[in-house]
Each structure stands twice: as C-alpha cells, then as structure tokens.
Z-matrix of the N, CA and C atoms (Angstrom, degrees):
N
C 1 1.442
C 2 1.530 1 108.64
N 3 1.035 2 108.37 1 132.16
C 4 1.748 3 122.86 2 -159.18
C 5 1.792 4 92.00 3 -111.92
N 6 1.368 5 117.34 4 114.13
C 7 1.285 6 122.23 5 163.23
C 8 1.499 7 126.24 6 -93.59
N 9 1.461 8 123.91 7 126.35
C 10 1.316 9 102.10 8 -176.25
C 11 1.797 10 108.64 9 -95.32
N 12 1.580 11 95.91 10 146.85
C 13 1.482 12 99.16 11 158.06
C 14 1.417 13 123.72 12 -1.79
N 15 1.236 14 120.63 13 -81.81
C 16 0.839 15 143.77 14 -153.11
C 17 2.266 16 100.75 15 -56.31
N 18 1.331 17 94.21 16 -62.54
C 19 1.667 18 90.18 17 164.38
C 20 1.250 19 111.57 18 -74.72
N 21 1.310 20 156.63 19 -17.88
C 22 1.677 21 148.22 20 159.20
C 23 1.694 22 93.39 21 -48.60
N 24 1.085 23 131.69 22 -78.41
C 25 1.312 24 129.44 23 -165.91
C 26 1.814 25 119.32 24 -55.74
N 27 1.486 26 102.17 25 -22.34
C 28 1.222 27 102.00 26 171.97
C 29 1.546 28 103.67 27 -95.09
N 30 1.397 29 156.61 28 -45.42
C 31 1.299 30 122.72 29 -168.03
C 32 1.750 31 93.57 30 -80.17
N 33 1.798 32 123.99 31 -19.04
C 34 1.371 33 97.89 32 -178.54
C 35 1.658 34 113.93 33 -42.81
N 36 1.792 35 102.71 34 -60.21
C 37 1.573 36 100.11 35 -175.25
C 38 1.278 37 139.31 36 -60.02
N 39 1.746 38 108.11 37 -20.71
C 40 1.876 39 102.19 38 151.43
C 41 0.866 40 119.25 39 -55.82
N 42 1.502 41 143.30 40 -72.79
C 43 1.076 42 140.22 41 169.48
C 44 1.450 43 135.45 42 -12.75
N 45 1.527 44 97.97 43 -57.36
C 46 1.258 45 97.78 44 173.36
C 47 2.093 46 120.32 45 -74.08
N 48 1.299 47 85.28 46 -31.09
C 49 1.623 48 89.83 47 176.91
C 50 1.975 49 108.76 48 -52.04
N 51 1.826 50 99.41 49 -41.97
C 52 1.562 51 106.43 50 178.18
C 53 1.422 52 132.99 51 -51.74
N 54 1.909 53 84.56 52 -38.36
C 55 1.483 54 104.75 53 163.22
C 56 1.291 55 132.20 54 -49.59
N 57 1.470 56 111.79 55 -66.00
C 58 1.624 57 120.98 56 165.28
C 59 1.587 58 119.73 57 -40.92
N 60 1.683 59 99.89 58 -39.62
C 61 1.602 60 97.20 59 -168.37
C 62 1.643 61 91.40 60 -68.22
N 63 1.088 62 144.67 61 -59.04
C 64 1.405 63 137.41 62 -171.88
C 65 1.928 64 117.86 63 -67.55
N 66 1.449 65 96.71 64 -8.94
C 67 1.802 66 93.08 65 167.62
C 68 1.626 67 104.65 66 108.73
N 69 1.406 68 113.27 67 0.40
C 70 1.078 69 95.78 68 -169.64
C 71 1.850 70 113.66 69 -123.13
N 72 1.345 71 136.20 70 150.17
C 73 1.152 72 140.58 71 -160.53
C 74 1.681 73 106.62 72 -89.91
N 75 1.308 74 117.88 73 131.74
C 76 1.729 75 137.65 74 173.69
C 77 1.606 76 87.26 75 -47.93
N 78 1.074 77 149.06 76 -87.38
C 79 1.226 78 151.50 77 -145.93
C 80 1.089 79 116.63 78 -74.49
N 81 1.369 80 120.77 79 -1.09
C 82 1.578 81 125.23 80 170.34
C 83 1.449 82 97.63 81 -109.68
N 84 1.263 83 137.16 82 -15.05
C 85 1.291 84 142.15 83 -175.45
C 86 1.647 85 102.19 84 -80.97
N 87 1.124 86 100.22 85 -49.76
C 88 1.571 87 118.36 86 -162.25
C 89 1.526 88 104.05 87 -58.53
N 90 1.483 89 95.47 88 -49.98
C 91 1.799 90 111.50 89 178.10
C 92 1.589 91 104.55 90 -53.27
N 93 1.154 92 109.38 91 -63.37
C 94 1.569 93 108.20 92 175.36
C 95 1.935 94 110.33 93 -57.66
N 96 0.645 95 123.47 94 -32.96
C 97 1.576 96 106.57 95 161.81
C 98 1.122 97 118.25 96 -55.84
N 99 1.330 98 127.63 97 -44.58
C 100 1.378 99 121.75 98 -148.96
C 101 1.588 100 87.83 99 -91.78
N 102 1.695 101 140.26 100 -22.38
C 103 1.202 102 140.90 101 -170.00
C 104 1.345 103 87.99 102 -81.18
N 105 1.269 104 144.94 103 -40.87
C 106 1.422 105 167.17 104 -178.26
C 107 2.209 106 82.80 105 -39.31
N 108 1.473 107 75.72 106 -91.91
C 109 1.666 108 88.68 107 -169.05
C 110 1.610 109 107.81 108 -46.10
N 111 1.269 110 140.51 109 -56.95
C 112 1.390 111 124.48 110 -174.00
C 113 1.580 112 116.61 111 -50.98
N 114 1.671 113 117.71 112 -38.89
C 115 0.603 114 88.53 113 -179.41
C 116 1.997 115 131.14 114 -105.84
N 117 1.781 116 98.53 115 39.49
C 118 1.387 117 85.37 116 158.15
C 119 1.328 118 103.20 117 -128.30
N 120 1.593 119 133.03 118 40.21
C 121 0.970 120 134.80 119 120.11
C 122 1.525 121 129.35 120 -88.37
N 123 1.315 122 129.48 121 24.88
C 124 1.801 123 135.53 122 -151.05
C 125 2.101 124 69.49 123 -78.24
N 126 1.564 125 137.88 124 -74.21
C 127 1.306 126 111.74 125 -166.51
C 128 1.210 127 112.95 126 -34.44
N 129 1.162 128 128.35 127 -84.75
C 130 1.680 129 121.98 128 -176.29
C 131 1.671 130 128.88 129 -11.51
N 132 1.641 131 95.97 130 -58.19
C 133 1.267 132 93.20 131 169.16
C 134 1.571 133 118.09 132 -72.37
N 135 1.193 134 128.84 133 -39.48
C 136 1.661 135 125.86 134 -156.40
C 137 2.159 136 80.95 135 -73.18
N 138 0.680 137 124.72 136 -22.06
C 139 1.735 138 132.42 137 -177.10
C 140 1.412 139 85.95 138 -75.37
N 141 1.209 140 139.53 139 -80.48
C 142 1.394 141 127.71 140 -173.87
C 143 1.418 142 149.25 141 -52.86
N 144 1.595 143 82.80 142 -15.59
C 145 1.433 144 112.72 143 173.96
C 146 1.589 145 101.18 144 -87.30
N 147 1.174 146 123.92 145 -68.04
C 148 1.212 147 133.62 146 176.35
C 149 1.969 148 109.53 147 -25.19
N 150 1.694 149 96.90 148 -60.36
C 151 1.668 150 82.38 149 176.31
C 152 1.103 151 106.49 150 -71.82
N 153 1.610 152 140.90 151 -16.25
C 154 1.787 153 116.63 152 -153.00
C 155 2.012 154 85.18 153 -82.02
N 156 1.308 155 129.39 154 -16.08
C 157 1.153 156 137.15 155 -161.34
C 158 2.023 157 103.58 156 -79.75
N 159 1.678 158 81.89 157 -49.57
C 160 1.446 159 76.27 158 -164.62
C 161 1.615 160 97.73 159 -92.28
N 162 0.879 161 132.00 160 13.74
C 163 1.577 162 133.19 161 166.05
C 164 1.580 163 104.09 162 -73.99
N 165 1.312 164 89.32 163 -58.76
C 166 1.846 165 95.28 164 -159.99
C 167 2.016 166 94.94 165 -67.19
N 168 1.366 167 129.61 166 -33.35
C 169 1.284 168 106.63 167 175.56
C 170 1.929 169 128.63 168 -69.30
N 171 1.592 170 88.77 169 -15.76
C 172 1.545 171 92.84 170 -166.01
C 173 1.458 172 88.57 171 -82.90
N 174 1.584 173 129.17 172 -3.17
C 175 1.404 174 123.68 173 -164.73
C 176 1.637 175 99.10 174 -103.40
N 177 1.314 176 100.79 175 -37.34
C 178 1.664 177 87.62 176 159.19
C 179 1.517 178 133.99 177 -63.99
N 180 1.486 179 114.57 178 -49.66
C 181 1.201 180 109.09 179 -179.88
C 182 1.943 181 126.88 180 -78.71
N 183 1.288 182 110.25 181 -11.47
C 184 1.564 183 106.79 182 179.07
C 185 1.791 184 99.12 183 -107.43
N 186 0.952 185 103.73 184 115.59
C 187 1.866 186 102.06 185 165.03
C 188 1.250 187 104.81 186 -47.61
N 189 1.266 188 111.10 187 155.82
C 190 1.717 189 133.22 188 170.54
C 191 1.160 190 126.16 189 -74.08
N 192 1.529 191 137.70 190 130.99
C 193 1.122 192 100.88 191 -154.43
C 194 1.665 193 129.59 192 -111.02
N 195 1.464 194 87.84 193 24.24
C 196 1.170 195 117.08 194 158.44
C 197 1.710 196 121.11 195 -81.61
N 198 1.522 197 111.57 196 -14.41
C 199 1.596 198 119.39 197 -176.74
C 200 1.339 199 90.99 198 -93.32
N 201 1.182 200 100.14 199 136.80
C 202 1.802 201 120.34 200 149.26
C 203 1.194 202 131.81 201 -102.84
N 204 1.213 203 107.86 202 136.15
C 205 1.454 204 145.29 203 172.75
C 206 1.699 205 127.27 204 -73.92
N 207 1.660 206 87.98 205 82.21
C 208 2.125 207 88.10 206 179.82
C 209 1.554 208 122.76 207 -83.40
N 210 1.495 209 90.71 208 117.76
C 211 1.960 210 82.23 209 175.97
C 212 1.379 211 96.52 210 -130.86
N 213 1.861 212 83.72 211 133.03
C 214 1.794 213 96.48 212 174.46
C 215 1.295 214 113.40 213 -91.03
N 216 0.930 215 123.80 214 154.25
C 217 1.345 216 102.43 215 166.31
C 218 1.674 217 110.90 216 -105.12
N 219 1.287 218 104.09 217 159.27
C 220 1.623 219 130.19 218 -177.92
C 221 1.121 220 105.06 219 -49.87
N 222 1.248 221 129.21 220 143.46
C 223 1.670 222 119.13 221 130.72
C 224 1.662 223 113.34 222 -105.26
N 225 1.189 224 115.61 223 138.71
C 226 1.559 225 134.28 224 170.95
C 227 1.406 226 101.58 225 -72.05
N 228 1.718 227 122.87 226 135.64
C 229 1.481 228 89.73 227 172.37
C 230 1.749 229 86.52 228 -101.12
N 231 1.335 230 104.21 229 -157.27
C 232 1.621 231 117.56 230 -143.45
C 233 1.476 232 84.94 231 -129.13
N 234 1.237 233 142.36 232 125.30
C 235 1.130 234 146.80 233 162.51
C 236 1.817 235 120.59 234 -97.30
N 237 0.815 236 105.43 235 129.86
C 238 1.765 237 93.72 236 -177.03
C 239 1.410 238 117.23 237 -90.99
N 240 1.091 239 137.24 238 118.21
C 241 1.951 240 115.23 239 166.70
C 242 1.412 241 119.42 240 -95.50
C-alpha cells in the first residue's frame, strides 16, 4: 500500500494536534513507537544477528573453496660430522 504525501502529512498533523491536546509531544510519541516495534520484533532481530555472527565465524575458520592453499615444502639442510 503506497501512501501519498499528501495523506502522511495529513494524519501526521492530527495526530500530532491530539498529542498536544493530551500534553504530550509527536517526537516523543514517535520514539516510543519505534521502541514499541523493535521490541516485538527483538526475535527476528537476535535471529539475524545470530546468523550475521555465525556466518562471519564459519567464514573465518573454513577457507573458500574457491581460495587456494600454497604449501612449499621445506628443505632440511644436511649437516655432515
């Protein structure tokens, strides 16, 4: 659902007018919504967090397997007595 401008600015300013009449400020309201919304998504996020966490460790510890892996090998030298 696509809102235009034109109604965003109009229920913003009821609202806020409703606000004042009861004492209270749009931008302190607003804040509490949005604390509202995180936290009844906090699963979602701690889930998103969780993979961006366990992605990035499994990406450290297994090479890619498109990356290669150079091993030279040593030489010992040979000492005589």
């Amino acid at each position: 659902m696509t809102i235009s401008q034109k109604e965003l600015k109009k229920s913003k300013d009821l609202v806020e007018k409703l606000l004042k009449v009861n004492g209270n400020k749009y931008n302190d309201w607003l804040h509490q919504q949005h604390q509202q919304f995180i936290e009844e998504n906090q699963d979602l996020i701690l889930q998103a967090l969780s993979a961006f966490t366990g992605q990035e460790e499994e990406e450290k510890s297994e090479p890619k397997v498109n990356e290669q892996v150079s091993v030279r090998p040593t030489s010992i030298p040979v000492t005589q007595n």
